[in-house]
LUMTI-415488 format. One record per residue (C-alpha): residue in three letters; x, y, z. Coordinates in steps of 0.001 Angstrom, whole numbers, padded with zeros to 6 digits, always signed. Example, Ala and Ser with C-alpha at 12.3 -4.5 7.8 and 13.67 -1.06 7.14 Angstrom:
<loses>
ALA+012300-004500+007800
SER+013670-001060+007140
</loses>
This chain:
<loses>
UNK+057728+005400+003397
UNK+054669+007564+003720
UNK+056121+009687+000663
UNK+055939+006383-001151
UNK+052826+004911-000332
UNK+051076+008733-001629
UNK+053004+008651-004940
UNK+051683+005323-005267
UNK+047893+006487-004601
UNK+048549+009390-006811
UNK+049770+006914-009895
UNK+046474+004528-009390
UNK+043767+007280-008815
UNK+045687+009447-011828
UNK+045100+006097-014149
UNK+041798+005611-012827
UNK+040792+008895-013887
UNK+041987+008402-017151
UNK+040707+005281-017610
UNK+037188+006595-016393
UNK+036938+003300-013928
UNK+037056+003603-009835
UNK+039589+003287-007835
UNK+039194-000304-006204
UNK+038395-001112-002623
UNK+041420-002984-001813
UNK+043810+000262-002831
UNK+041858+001884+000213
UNK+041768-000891+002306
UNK+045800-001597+001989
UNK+046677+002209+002543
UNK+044076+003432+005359
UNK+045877+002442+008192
UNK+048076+005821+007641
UNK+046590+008619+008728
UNK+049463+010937+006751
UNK+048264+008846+003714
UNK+044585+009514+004032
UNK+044847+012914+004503
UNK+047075+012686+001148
UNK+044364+010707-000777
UNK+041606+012886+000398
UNK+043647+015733-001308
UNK+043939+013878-004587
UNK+040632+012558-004110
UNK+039396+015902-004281
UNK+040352+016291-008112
UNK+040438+013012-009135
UNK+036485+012172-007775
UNK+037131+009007-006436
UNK+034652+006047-006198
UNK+034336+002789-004363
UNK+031383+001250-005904
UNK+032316-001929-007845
UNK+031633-001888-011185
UNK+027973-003482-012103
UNK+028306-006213-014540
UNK+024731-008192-015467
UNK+025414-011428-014531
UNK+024991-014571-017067
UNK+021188-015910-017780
UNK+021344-019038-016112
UNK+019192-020665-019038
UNK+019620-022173-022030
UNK+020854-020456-025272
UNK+017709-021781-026698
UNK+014427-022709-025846
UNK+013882-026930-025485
UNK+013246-028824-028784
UNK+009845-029785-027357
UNK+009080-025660-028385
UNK+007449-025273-031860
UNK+007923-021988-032799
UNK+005945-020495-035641
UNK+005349-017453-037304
UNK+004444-015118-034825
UNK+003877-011123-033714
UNK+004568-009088-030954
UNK+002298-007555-028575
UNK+002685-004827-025670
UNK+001482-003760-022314
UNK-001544-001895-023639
UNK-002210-004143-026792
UNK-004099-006270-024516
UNK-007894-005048-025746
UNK-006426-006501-029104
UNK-005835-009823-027660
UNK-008532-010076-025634
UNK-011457-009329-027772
UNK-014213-010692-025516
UNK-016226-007362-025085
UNK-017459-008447-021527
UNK-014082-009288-020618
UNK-012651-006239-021789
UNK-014898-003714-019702
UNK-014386-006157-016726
UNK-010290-005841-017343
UNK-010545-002094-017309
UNK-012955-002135-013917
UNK-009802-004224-012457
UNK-007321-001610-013626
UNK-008896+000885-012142
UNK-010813-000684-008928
UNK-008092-003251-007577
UNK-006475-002348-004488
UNK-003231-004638-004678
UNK-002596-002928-007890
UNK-003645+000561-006192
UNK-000935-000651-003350
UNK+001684-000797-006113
UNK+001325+002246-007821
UNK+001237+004235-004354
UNK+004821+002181-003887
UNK+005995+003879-007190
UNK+005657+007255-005906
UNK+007319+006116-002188
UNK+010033+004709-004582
UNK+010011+008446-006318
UNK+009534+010265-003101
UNK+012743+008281-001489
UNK+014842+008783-004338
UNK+014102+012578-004856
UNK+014949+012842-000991
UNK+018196+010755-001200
UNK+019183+012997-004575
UNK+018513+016175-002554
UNK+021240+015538-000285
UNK+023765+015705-003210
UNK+023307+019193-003278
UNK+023551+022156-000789
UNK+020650+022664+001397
UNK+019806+026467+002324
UNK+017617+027559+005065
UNK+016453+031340+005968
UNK+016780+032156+009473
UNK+015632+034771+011345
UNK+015631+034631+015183
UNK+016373+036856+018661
UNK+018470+035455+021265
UNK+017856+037113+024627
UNK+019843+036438+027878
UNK+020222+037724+031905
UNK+022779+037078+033914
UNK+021719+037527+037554
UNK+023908+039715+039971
UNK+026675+037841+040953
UNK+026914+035036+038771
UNK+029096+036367+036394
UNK+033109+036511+036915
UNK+033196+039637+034803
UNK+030642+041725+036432
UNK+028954+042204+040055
UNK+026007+043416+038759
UNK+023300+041623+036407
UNK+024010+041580+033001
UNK+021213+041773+030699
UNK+021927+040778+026538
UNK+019769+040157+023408
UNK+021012+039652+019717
UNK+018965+039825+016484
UNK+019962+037878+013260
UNK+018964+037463+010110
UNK+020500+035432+007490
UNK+020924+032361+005390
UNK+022456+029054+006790
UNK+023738+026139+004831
UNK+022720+022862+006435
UNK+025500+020269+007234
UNK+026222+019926+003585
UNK+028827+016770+003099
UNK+031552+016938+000535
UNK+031301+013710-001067
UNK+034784+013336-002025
UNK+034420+009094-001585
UNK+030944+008529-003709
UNK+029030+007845-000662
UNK+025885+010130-001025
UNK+025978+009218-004674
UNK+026102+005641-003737
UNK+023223+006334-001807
UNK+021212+008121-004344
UNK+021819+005678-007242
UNK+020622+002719-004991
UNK+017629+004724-004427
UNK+017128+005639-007908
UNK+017554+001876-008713
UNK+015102+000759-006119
UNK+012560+003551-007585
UNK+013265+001740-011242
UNK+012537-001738-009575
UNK+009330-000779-007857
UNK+008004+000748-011285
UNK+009126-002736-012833
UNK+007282-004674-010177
UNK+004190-002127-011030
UNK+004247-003576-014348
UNK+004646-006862-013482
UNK+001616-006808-011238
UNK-000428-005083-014017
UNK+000296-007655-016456
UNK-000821-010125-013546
UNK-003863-008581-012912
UNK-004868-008652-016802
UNK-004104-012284-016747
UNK-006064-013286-013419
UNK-008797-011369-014652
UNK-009021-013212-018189
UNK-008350-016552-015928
UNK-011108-016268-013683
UNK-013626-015485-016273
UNK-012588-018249-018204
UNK-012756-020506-015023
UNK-016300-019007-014392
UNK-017596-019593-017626
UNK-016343-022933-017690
UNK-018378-023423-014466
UNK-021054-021953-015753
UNK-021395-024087-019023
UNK-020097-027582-016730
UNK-023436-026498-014443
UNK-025626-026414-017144
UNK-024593-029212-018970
UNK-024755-031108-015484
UNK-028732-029542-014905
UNK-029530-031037-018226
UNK-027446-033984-017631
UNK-029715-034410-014512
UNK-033048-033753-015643
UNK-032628-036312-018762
UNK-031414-038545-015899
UNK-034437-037826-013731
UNK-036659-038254-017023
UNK-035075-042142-017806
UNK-035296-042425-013737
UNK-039370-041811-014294
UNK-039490-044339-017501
UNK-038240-046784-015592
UNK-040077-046456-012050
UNK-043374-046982-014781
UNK-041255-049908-016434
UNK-040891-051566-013414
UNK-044561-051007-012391
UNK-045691-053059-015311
UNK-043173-055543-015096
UNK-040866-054885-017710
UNK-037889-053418-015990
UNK-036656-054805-012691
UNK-035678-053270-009184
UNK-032198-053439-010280
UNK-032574-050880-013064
UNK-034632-049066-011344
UNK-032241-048355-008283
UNK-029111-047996-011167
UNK-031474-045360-012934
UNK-032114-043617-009467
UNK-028152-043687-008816
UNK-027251-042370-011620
UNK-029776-039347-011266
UNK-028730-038416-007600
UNK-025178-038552-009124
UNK-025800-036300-011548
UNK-027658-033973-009070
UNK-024450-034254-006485
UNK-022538-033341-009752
UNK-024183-030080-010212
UNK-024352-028722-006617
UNK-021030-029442-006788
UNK-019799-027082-010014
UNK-022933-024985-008579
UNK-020656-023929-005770
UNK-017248-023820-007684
UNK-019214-021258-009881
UNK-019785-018918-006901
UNK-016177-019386-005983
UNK-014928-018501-009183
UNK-017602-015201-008844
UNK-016573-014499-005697
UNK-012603-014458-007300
UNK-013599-012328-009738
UNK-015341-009454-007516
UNK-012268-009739-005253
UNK-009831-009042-008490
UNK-011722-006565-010487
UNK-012508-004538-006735
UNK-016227-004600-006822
UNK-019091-007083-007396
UNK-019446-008178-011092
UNK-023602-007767-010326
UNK-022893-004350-009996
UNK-021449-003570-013034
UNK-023766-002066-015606
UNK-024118-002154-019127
UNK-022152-005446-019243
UNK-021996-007375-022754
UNK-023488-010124-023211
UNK-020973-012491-022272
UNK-019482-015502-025134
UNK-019154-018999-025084
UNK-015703-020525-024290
UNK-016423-021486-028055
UNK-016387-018184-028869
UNK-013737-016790-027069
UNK-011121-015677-029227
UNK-007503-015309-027696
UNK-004598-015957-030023
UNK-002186-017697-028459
UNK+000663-016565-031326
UNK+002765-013502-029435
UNK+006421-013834-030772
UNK+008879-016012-028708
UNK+012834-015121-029909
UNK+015662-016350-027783
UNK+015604-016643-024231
UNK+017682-013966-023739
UNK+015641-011690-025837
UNK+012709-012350-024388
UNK+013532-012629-020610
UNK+015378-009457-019989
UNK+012382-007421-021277
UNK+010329-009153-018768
UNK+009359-006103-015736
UNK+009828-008892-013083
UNK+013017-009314-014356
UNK+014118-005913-014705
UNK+012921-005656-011195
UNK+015239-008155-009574
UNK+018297-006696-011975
UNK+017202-003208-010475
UNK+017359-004531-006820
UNK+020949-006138-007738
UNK+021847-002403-008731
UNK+020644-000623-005683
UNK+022320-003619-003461
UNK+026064-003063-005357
UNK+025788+000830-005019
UNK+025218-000162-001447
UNK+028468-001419-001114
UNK+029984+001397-001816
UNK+028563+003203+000519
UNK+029264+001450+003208
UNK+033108+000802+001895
UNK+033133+004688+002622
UNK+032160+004701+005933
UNK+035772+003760+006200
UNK+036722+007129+004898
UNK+036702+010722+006189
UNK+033936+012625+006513
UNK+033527+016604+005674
UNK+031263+018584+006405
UNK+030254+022119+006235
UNK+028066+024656+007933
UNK+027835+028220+007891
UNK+025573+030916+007560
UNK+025872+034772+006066
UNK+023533+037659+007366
UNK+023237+040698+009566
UNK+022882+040877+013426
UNK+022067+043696+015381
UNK+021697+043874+019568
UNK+018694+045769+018282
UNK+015890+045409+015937
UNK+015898+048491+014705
UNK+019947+048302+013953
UNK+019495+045082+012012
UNK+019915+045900+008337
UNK+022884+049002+009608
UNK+025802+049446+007451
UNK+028408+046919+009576
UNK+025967+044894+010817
UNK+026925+041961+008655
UNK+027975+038661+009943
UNK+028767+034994+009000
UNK+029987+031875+010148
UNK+031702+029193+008621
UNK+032498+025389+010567
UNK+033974+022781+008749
UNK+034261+019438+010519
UNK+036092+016276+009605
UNK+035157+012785+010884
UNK+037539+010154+010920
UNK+036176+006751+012149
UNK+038808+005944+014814
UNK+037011+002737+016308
UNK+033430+001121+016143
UNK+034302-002373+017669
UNK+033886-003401+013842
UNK+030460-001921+013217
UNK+031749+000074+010070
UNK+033367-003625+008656
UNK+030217-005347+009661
UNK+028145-003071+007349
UNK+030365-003863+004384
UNK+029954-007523+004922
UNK+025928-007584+005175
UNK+025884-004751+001993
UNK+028296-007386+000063
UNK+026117-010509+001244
UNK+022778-008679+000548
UNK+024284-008064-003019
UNK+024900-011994-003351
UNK+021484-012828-002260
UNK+020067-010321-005242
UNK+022523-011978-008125
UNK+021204-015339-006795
UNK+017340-014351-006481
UNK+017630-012770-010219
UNK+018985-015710-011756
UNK+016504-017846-009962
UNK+013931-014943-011568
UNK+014745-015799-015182
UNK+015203-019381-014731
UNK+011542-018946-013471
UNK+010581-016975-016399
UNK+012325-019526-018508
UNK+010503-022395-017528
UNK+006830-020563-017430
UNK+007651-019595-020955
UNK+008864-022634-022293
UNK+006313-024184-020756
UNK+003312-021860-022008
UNK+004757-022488-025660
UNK+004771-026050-025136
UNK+001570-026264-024154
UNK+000158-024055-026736
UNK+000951-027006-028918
UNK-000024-030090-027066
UNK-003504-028326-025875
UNK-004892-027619-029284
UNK-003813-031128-029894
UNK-005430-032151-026824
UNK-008437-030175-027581
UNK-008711-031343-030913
UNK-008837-035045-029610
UNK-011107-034409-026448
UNK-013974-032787-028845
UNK-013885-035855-030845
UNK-014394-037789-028196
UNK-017226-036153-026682
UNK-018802-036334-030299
UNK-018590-039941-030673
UNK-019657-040119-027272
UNK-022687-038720-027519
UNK-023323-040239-030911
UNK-022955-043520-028907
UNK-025210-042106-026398
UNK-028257-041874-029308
UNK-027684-044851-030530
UNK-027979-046594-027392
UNK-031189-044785-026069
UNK-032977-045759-029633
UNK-031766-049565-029554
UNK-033244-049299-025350
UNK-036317-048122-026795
UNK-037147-051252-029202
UNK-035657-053285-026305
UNK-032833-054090-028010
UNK-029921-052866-025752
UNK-030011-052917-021763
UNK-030425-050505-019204
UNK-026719-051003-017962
UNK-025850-050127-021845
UNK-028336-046829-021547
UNK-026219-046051-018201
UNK-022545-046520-019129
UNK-023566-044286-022376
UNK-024387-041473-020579
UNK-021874-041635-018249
UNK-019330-042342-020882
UNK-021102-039090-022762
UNK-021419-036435-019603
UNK-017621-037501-018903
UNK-016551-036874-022374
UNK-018447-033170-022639
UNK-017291-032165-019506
UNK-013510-032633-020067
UNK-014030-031077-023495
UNK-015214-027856-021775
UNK-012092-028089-019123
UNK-009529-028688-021513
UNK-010674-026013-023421
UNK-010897-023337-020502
UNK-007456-024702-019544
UNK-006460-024069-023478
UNK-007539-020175-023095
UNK-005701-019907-020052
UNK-002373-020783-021102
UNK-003189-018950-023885
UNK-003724-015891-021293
UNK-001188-016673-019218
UNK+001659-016667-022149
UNK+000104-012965-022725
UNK+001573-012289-019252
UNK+004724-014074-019984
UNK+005757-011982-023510
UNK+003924-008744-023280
UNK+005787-005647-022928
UNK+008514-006628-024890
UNK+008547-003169-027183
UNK+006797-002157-030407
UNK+004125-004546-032134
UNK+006153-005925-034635
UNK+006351-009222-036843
UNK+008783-012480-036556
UNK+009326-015945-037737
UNK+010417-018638-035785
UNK+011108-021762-036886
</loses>
């Protein structure tokens, strides 16, 4: 029977081989409980290189074929990583991009995990090869008198070597250490990946804050004047009423109007130091420190085109680094597997060393003085309490939590980028009607204060204007901040794709 079951082995690893594919888990797992048979696969194993890593196959984009019909797509071009200074022309922001590069510590934090990532994976690799030591040592011994069977008197001994050793080396006839050094190597790919993904981050939170703090800035200002032509109409009126021409009720709707206008400003007053105080902590060092700044634009005059090239889904997800990331991590948790599915397995190892030895130091390099040693050892797991199937089971469920938090990755990226290219549309659109509005508004607003002035309108009428007006110009100036940062934020969400190149969509 056991003749059998080995020819059968034989057959499957023999096809394996020439198939180039690994010999699956389940022919182990169905033949290990011979001991005769593992000694015979370990044989064949031995030419045939056995593994017991499953195959990697990228699992399925959970997303559509297509991006949603609500996604104009026009005729576009490409940008990559370090393209960014010719999408984000803003001289100001530029040199405050490159102080973030350089000064932030989160992105400092995941460069230093690159070369951890590098350091473990070098480490891991080194113990697919032999490791050699030279040794050099004196081993010196007494007996008392007495104490030893073989002699009544003391026996005094000392022994010089010299030599090289070879370090526990295993034979990795089962793909273990290689399992081991491929999930490192994969974990060393995703950390780089994540490195990316952060940097492209970074350039985008950077861009978004000074957008938010310019729009904070201009909101402030347009409140101060909003305020002091409120505190000026305030002052007409307190006079009106003193000669008898307004009443106490305009006065008191002037005066509430003016401390809301002053309430206003303290109020974006203190979102502009917040959105500072962002900006320090993301570029790593106070923005007031910073010389030779530009002079910095307008939101007006901020010029970020929106029009990077958007493909398929597929095309442009999988070139995303947080993407390749989580694939990496699903590639470091199925080599993983195989690793532990070898743990199953024997073990060999060897140790030895080669050298001279001398019971004198003088005698050491002597012609006979040579010696070595040689120890091979084979493990056989015999029992564990289950320990050994245990580590299979959390390697295989660890895998199923990375296919699951990969696909939840690009349906992520899949919504973030259909929904950046969606709004790319509607905002401009948005934009576009929001400006008009705060034009008419304010042409309303001049109209008004010259029909109040030959007392032909109300002070209620003078009121709601400027309300109507201030309202108007400040949602103008958000809608256009938020505008430039989805225009910012789709940088993040298509950059790095490859080489600058042109496309149509349609």
């Amino acid at each position: 029977m056991t003749d059998v079951l080995e020819k059968t082995l034989h057959h499957e690893v023999h096809e394996a081989h020439k198939e180039r594919r690994s010999v699956t888990w389940k022919d182990f797992h169905a033949l290990r409980g011979s001991s005769k048979c593992l000694a015979g696969t370990f044989l064949l194993s031995v030419l045939a290189g056995c593994s017991l890593t499953p195959d990697y196959q990228r699992p399925a984009a959970p997303v559509p074929a297509a991006w949603p019909d609500s996604v104009k797509l026009k005729i576009t071009r490409e940008i990559v990583l370090v393209d960014w200074p010719d999408y984000f022309t803003d001289p100001r922001l530029q040199a405050m991009i490159n102080a973030a590069l350089e000064n932030n510590r989160d992105l400092r934090i995941a460069t230093a995990r690159i070369a951890e990532a590098r350091a473990q994976y070098g480490i891991q690799q080194a113990d697919r090869l032999p490791n050699f030591n030279v040794i050099a040592g004196r081993n010196a011994s007494l007996t008392p008198a007495g104490a030893s069977a073989f002699s009544p008197n003391a026996l005094h001994s000392q022994r010089y070597d010299v030599g090289i050793s070879l370090v526990s080396f295993e034979l990795d006839f089962w793909g273990r250490v290689a399992s081991l050094s491929e999930a490192a190597k994969a974990s060393y790919l995703s950390t780089e990946a994540a490195q990316r993904a952060f940097r492209l981050s970074l350039i985008a939170d950077v861009a978004n804050a000074y957008l938010s703090l310019l729009e904070m800035r201009e909101r402030a200002q347009l409140a101060a004047e909003t305020a002091r032509a409120r505190g000026e109409t305030r002052e007409l009126t307190s006079r009106r009423r003193d000669l008898g021409v307004s009443s106490d009720l305009d006065f008191l709707q002037a005066d509430g109007a003016y401390q809301a206008a002053l309430a206003e400003r303290a109020n974006l007053e203190q979102q502009q130091a917040a959105a500072e105080n962002l900006l320090d902590l993301l570029i790593g060092q106070p923005v007031a420190q910073m010389k030779d700044l530009p002079a910095a634009r307008s939101l007006a005059g901020q010029d970020i085109n929106p029009g990077l090239l958007a493909g398929l889904p597929a095309e442009v997800l999988l070139k995303r680094p947080d993407v390749l990331s989580a694939e990496q991590k699903l590639i470091a948790a199925n080599a993983n597997i195989g690793a532990a599915r070898a743990a199953f397995l024997p073990r060999i190892t060897l140790t030895g060393s080669v050298g001279t030895a001398s019971r004198t130091l003088a005698g050491l390099f002597d012609a006979g003085s040579g010696a070595w040693s040689f120890q091979p050892a084979l493990t056989l797991p015999l029992f564990d309490a289950g320990r050994t199937s245990a580590n299979v089971d959390v390697a295989e469920a660890r895998k199923v939590i990375a296919v699951a938090e990969y696909e939840r990755t690009i349906q992520q990226a899949f919504r973030e980028v259909a929904d950046l290219l969606n709004a790319r549309e509607k905002l401009a659109e948005q934009l576009a009607a929001q400006q008009a509005n705060a034009d008419a508004q304010n042409q309303r607003l001049r109209l008004v204060e010259a029909r109040y002035g030959v007392g032909i309108a109300s002070h209620l009428e003078v009121l709601d204007a400027q309300r109507e007006s201030f309202a108007a110009q400040q949602s103008a100036l958000q809608v256009r901040r938020i505008q430039l940062s989805a225009a910012a934020q789709l940088y993040k969400a298509l950059a790095g794709q490859g080489s600058a190149t042109k496309g149509t969509g349609k």
